[in-house]
Legacy VTK file of the C-alpha trace (Angstrom):
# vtk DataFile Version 3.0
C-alpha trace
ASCII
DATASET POLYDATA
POINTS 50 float
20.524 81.297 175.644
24.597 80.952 175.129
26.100 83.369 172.298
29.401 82.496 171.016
31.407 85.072 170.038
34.272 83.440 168.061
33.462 83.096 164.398
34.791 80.898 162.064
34.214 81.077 158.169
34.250 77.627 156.771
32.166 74.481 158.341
33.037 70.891 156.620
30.375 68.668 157.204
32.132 65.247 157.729
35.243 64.277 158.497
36.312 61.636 156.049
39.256 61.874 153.299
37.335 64.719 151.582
36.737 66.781 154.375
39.808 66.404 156.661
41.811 66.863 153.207
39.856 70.606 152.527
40.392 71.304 155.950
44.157 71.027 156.167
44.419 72.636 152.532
42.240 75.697 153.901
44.432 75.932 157.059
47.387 75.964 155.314
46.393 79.121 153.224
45.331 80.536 156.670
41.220 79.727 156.946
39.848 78.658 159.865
37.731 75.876 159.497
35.479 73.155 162.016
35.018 69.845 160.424
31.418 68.276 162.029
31.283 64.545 162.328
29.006 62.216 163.958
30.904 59.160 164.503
32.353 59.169 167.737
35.559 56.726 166.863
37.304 57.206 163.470
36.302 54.237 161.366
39.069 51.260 160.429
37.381 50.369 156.717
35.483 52.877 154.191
31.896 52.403 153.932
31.740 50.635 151.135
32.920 47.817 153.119
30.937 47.689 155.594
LINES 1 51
50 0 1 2 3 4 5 6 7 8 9 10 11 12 13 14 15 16 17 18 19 20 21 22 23 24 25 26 27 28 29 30 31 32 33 34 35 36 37 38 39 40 41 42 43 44 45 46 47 48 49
């Protein structure tokens, strides 16, 4: 069993223009955040083109 001692406050699920934009806004006021995404490469069009 691994424990992980660091903490942080604030998890963003996905990491498009909504989520990378709260996390920079957050860390500029001083919040740590971790932004989870589960595509491996960013993406070149928005999915509504695809």
């Amino acid at each position: 069993m691994m424990r992980n001692t660091e903490f942080t406050p604030v998890v963003i699920a996905g990491g498009g223009a909504v989520g990378i934009t709260l996390s920079l806004m957050l860390a500029r006021r001083g919040v740590s955040t971790v932004v989870l995404e589960r595509e491996l490469h960013p993406q070149t069009l928005p999915r509504a083109q695809r």
